[in-house]
C-alpha positions as CSV (number, residue, x, y, z in Angstrom):
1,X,-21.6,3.5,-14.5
2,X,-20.2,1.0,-16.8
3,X,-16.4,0.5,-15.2
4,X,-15.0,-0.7,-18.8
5,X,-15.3,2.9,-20.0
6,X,-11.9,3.4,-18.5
7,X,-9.5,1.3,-21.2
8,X,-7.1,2.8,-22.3
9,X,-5.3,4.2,-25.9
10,X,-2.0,2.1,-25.0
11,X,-1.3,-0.1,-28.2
12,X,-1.7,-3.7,-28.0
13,X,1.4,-5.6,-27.3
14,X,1.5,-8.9,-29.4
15,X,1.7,-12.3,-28.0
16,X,6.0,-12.0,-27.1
17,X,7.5,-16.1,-26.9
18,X,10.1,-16.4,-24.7
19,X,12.1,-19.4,-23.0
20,X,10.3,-18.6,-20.0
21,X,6.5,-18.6,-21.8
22,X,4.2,-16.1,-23.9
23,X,4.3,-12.7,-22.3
24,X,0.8,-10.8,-23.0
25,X,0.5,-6.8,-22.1
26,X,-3.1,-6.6,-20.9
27,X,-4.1,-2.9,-22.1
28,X,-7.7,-3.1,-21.4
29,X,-10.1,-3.5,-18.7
30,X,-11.7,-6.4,-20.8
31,X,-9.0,-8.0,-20.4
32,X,-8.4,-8.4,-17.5
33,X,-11.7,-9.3,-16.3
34,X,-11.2,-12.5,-18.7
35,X,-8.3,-13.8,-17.0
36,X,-9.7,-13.1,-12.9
37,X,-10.3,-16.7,-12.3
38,X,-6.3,-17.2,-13.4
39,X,-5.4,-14.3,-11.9
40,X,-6.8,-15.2,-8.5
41,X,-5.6,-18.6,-8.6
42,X,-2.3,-17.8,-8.9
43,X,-2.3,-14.8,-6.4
44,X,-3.2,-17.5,-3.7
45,X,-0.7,-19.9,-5.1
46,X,2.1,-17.5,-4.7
47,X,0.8,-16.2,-1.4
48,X,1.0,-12.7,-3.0
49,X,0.5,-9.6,-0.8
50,X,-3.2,-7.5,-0.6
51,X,-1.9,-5.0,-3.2
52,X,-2.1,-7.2,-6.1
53,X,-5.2,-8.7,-5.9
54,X,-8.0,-8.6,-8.1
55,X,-10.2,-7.2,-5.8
56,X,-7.9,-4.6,-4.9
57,X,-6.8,-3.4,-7.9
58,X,-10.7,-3.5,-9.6
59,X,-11.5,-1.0,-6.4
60,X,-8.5,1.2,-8.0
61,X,-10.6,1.1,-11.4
62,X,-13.7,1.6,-10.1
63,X,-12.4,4.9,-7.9
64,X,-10.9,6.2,-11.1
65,X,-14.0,5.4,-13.2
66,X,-15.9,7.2,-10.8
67,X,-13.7,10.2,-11.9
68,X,-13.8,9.7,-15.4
69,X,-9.9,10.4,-15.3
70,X,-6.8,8.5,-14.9
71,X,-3.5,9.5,-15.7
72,X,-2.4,5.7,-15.6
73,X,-2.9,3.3,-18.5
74,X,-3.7,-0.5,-18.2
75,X,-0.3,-2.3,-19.1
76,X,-0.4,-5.1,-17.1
77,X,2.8,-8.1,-18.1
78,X,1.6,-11.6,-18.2
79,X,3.4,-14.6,-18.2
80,X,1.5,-17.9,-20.0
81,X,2.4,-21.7,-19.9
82,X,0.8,-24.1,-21.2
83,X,-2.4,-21.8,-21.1
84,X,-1.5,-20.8,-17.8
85,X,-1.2,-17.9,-15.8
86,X,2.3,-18.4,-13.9
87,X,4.0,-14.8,-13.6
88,X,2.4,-11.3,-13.5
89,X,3.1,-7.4,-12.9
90,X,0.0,-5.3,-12.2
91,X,1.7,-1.9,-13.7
92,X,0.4,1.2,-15.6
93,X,2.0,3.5,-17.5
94,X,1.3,7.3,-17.1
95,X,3.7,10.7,-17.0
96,X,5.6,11.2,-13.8
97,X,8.3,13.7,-13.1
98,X,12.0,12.0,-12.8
99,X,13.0,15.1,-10.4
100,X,11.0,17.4,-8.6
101,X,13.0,20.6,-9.7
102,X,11.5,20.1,-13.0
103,X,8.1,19.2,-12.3
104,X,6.7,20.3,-16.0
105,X,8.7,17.8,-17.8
106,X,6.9,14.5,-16.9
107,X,8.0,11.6,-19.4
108,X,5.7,8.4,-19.5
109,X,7.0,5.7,-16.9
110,X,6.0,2.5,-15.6
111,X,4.5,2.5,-12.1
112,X,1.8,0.6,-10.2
113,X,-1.3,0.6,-10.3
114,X,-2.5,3.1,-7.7
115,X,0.3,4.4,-6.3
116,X,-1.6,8.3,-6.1
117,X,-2.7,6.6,-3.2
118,X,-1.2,3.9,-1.7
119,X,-0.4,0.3,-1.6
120,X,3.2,-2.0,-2.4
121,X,4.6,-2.7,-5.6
122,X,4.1,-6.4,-5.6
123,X,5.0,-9.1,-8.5
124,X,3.1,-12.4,-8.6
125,X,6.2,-14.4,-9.0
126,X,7.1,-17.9,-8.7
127,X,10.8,-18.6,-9.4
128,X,13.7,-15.6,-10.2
129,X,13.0,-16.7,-14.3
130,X,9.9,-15.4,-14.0
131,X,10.7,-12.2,-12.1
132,X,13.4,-11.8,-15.6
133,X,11.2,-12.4,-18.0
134,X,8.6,-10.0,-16.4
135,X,11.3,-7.4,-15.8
136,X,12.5,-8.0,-19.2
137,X,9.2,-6.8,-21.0
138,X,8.6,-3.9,-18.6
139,X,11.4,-2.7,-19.6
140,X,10.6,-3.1,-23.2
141,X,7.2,-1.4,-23.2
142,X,7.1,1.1,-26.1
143,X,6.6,4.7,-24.8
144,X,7.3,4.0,-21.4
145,X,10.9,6.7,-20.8
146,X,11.9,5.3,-17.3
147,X,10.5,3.0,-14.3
148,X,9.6,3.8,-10.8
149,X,8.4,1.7,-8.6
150,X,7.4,2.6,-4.9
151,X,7.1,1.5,-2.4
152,X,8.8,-2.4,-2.8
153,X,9.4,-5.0,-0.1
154,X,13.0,-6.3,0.0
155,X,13.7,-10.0,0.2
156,X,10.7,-11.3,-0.8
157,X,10.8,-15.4,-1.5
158,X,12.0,-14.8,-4.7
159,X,14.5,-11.6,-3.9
160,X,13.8,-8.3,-4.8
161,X,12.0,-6.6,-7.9
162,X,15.4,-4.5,-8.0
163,X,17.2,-7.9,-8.5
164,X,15.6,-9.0,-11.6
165,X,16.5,-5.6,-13.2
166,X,19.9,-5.9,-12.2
167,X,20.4,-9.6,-13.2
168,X,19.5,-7.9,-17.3
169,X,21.7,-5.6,-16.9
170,X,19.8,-2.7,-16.3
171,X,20.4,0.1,-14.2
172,X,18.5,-0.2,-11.2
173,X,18.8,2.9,-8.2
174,X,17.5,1.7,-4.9
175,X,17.2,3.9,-2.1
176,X,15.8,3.0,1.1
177,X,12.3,4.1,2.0
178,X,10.9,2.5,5.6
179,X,10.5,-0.7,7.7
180,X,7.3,-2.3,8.6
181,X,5.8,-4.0,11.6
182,X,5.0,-7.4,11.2
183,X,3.0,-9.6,14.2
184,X,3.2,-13.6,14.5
185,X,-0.7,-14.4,14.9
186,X,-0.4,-18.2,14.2
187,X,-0.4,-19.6,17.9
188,X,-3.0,-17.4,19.0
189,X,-3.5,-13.8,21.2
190,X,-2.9,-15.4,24.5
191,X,0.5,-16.3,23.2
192,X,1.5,-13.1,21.5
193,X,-0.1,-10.6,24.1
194,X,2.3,-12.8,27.2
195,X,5.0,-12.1,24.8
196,X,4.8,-8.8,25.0
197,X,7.2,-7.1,27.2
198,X,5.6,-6.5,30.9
199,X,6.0,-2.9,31.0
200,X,3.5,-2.4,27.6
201,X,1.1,-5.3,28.8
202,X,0.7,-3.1,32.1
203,X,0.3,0.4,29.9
204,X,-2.6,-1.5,27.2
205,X,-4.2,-2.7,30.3
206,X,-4.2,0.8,31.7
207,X,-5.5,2.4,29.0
208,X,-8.7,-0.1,28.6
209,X,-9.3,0.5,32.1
210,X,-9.1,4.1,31.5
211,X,-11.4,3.7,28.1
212,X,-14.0,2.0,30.3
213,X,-14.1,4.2,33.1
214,X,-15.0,6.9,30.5
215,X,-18.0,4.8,28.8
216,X,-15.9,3.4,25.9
217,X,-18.1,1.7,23.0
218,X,-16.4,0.0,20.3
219,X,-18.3,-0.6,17.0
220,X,-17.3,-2.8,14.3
221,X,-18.6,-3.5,10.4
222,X,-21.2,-5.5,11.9
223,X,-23.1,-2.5,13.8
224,X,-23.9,-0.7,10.3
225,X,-21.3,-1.5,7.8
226,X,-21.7,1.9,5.7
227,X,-22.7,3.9,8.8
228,X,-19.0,2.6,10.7
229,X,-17.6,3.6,8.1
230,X,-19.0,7.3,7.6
231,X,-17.6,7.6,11.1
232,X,-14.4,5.9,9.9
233,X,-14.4,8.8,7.1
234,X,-14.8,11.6,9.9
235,X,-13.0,11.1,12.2
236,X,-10.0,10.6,9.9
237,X,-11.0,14.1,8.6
238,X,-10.3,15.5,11.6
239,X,-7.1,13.7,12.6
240,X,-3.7,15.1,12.4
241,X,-3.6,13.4,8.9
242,X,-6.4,14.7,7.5
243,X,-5.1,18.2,8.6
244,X,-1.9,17.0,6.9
245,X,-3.8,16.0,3.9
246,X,-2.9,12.2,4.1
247,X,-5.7,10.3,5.8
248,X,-8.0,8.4,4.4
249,X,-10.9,11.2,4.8
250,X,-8.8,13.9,3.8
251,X,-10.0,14.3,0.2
252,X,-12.4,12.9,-2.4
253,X,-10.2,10.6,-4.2
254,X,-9.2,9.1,-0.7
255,X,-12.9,8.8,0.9
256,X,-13.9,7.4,-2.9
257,X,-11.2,4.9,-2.9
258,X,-12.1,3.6,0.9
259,X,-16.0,3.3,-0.3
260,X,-14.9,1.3,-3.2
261,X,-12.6,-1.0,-0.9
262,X,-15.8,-1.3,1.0
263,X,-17.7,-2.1,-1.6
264,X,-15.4,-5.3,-3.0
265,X,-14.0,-6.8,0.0
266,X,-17.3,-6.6,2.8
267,X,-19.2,-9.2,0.8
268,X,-16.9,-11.9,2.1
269,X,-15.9,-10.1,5.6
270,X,-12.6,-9.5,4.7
271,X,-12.7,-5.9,5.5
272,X,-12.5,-4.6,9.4
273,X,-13.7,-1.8,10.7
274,X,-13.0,-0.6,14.4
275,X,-14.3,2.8,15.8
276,X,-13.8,3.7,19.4
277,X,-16.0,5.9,21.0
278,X,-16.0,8.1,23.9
279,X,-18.9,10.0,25.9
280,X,-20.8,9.1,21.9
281,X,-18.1,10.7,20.1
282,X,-15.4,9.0,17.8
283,X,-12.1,8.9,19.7
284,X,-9.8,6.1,17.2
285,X,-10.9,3.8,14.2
286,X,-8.9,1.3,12.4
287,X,-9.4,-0.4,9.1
288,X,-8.0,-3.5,8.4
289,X,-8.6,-6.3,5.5
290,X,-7.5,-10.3,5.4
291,X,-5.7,-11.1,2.2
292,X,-3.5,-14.9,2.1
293,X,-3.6,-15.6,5.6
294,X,-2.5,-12.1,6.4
295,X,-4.4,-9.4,8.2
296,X,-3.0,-5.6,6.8
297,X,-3.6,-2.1,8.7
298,X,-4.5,-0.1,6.4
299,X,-5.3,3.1,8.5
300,X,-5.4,4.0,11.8
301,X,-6.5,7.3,13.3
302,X,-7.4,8.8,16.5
303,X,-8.8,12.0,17.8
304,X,-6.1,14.6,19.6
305,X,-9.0,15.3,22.8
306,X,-8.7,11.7,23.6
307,X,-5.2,11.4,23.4
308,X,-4.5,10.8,27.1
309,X,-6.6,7.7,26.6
310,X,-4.4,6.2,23.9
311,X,-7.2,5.2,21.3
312,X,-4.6,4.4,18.6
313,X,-2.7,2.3,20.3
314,X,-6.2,0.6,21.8
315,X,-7.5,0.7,18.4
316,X,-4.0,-1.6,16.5
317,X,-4.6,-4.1,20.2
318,X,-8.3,-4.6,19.4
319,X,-7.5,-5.1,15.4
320,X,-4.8,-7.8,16.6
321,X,-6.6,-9.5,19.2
322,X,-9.7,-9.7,16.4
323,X,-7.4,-10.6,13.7
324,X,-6.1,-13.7,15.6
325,X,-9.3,-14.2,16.5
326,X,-10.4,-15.1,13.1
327,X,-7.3,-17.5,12.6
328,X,-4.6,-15.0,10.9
329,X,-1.6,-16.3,10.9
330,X,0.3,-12.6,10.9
331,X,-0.8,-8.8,11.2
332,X,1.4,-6.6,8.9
333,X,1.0,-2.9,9.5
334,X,2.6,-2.0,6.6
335,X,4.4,0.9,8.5
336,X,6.6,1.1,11.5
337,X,6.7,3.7,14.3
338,X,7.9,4.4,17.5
339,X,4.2,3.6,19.6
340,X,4.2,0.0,16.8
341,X,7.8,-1.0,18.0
342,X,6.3,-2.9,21.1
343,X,3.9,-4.6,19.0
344,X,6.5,-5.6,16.7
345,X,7.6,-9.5,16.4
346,X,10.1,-8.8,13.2
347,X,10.1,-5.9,10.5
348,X,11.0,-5.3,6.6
349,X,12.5,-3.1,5.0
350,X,10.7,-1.5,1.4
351,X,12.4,0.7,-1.0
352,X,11.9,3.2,-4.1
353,X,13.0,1.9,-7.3
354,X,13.7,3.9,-10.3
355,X,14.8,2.3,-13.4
356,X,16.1,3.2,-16.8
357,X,16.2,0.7,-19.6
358,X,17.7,3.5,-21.8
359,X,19.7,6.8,-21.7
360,X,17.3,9.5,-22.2
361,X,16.5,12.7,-21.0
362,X,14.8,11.4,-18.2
363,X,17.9,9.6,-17.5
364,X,19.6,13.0,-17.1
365,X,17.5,14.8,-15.2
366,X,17.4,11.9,-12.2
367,X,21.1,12.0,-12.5
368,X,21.4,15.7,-12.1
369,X,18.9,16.1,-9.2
370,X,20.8,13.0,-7.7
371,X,24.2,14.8,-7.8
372,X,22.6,18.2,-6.4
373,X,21.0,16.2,-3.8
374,X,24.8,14.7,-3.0
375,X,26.3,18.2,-3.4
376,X,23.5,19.7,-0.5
377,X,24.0,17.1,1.8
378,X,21.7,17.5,4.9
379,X,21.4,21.3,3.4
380,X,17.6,20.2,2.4
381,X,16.5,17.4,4.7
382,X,14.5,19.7,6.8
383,X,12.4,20.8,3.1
384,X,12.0,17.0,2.3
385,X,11.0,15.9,5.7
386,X,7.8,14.5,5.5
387,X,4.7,16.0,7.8
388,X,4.4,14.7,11.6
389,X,2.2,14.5,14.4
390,X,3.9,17.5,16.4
391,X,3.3,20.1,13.3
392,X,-0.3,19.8,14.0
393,X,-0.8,19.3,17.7
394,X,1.7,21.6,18.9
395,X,2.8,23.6,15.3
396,X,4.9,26.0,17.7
397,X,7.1,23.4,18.7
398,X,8.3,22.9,15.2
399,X,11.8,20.9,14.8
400,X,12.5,21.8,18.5
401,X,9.8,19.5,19.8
């Protein structure tokens, strides 16, 4: 399938001089193939996170090809000097609904690339001029009726996304979304595993000695590459997050997006795979991939019969000890929960950023479902609470678990 039959209808923005540089909109596929040599140099420059490289987001086009359907548009901001790339937002622009109480009415906004399924919101800055003059077109694109961008990392080198909005003047609503777990790699896993606290070096070296008793196998990319990671793709099916719909093998546009992942990053071992099994059968799997010095974990699943073994938590220890293995200087996990917390060296915090440039009706609606949601209080928390482990292992408990 040729890929480039996914550009897009969005007009071509002309060549926009600034005091900063020429900003270029990149509408088309084309396009942004021509520039990947600039693109990539710059992403390492900046040390930029996983989710805006090249590799990443062509696995996002080829996914979407594969469907013949997007409802995101190429409208990537560029910023040139001197015939160089030095600033850049991987964005598209597609219809989103400002307020879930009017889900029919779904204005155009600006969003990442590939935020259906999951992945930061991350700028390839280098100073805060940049991050204005990249903000400053965004919010210039014609047709584009509001921005939201989810989820973004807070204090980043160059401070936030949500500053360079504000610092133009724009209104910018930031709200809170959830930490992350970072791990200090860079003097080795002897080092970080004796800095772990006692108690949890005792428990990890329980529960190997319990996986070993009971036969435990692991297998990595290296035992099959595409056969690891149809097992990958299973056993996440029949996790509590595929039964919630989230995991990785929970749906086609999910197991098509992990293939294509495959497909870009295994020809230079940067992608990880970890399966666990038990008696032959998969008990955990993790999937991890090297971007910058930084190894990210992207999934992590575990069967519930093998839960007294604690594969998950085996499964994050052997993607760490391998990680540092291969020199990594940190392990994000790009999530934080209570079993990471011991694993934890320091944390960040990511929000949701929603943006209007103008007063529209989009405007409106935000600001009414904003108010009602003020009005309710904790009235709807419980409706807006995300799903969790207990609702599937033990759906009796409910809230009361």
């Amino acid at each position: 399938m040729d890929i480039t039959s996914l550009d897009t209808a969005v007009a071509a923005a002309p060549v926009t001089v600034t005091p900063a540089g020429e900003v270029r909109i990149l509408t088309t596929w084309q396009e942004f193939e021509s520039i990947k040599e600039e693109w990539d140099r710059l992403h390492g420059r900046v040390s930029a996170g996983l989710f805006s490289s090249s590799r990443w987001l062509r696995a996002w086009h080829v996914q979407q090809a594969a469907k013949c359907e997007t409802d995101q548009e190429l409208c990537m901001v560029t910023l040139w000097r001197e015939g160089s790339l030095v600033a850049a937002a991987p964005v598209g622009l597609g219809p989103l609904a400002p307020t879930k109480y009017l889900s029919r009415y779904r204005p155009r906004a600006i969003r990442m690339l590939g935020d259906e399924i999951m992945g930061f919101a991350d700028w390839l800055i280098q100073s805060q001029q940049d991050a204005d003059t990249l903000a400053q077109a965004i919010a210039g694109i014609t047709g584009a009726q509001w921005i939201f961008l989810e989820p973004v990392r807070i204090n980043s080198s160059h401070g936030s996304i949500g500053d360079a909005f504000q610092r133009l003047g724009i209104p910018c609503h930031c709200r809170p979304r959830f930490q992350c777990t970072t791990m200090d790699m860079s003097r080795g896993w002897d080092h970080y595993f004796e800095s772990r606290p006692s108690g949890f070096r005792k428990m990890l070296r329980v529960s190997e000695r319990r996986a070993a008793a009971a036969g435990a196998v692991v297998l990595t990319e290296q035992d099959g590459g595409e056969a690891i990671l149809d097992r990958v793709i299973g056993l996440s099916a029949r996790s509590w997050k595929g039964q919630a719909g989230t995991g990785i093998g929970a749906n086609d546009m999910n197991r098509a997006y992990l293939r294509a992942l495959w497909r870009e990053f295994s020809p230079t071992n940067d992608i990880h795979l970890n399966v666990l099994l038990l008696g032959g059968k998969e008990a955990g799997h993790s999937v991890t991939i090297d971007c910058n010095g930084v190894t990210h974990g992207l999934f992590t699943d575990f069967d519930e019969a093998f839960a007294a073994i604690s594969p998950g938590r085996l499964m994050v220890m052997s993607s760490v000890r391998e990680a540092a293995a291969r020199g990594m200087a940190s392990f994000d996990m790009l999530r934080r929960t209570h079993y990471l917390r011991r694993f934890s060296d320091d944390s960040y915090e990511t929000s949701r950023l929603t943006v209007f440039p103008r007063r529209n009706a989009a405007w409106l609606a935000f600001l009414a479902e904003a108010g009602a949601r003020r009005v309710a209080g904790g009235l709807t928390s419980k409706a807006r609470r995300r799903a969790r482990r207990i609702d599937f292992i033990h759906p009796e408990e409910g809230d009361d678990a």
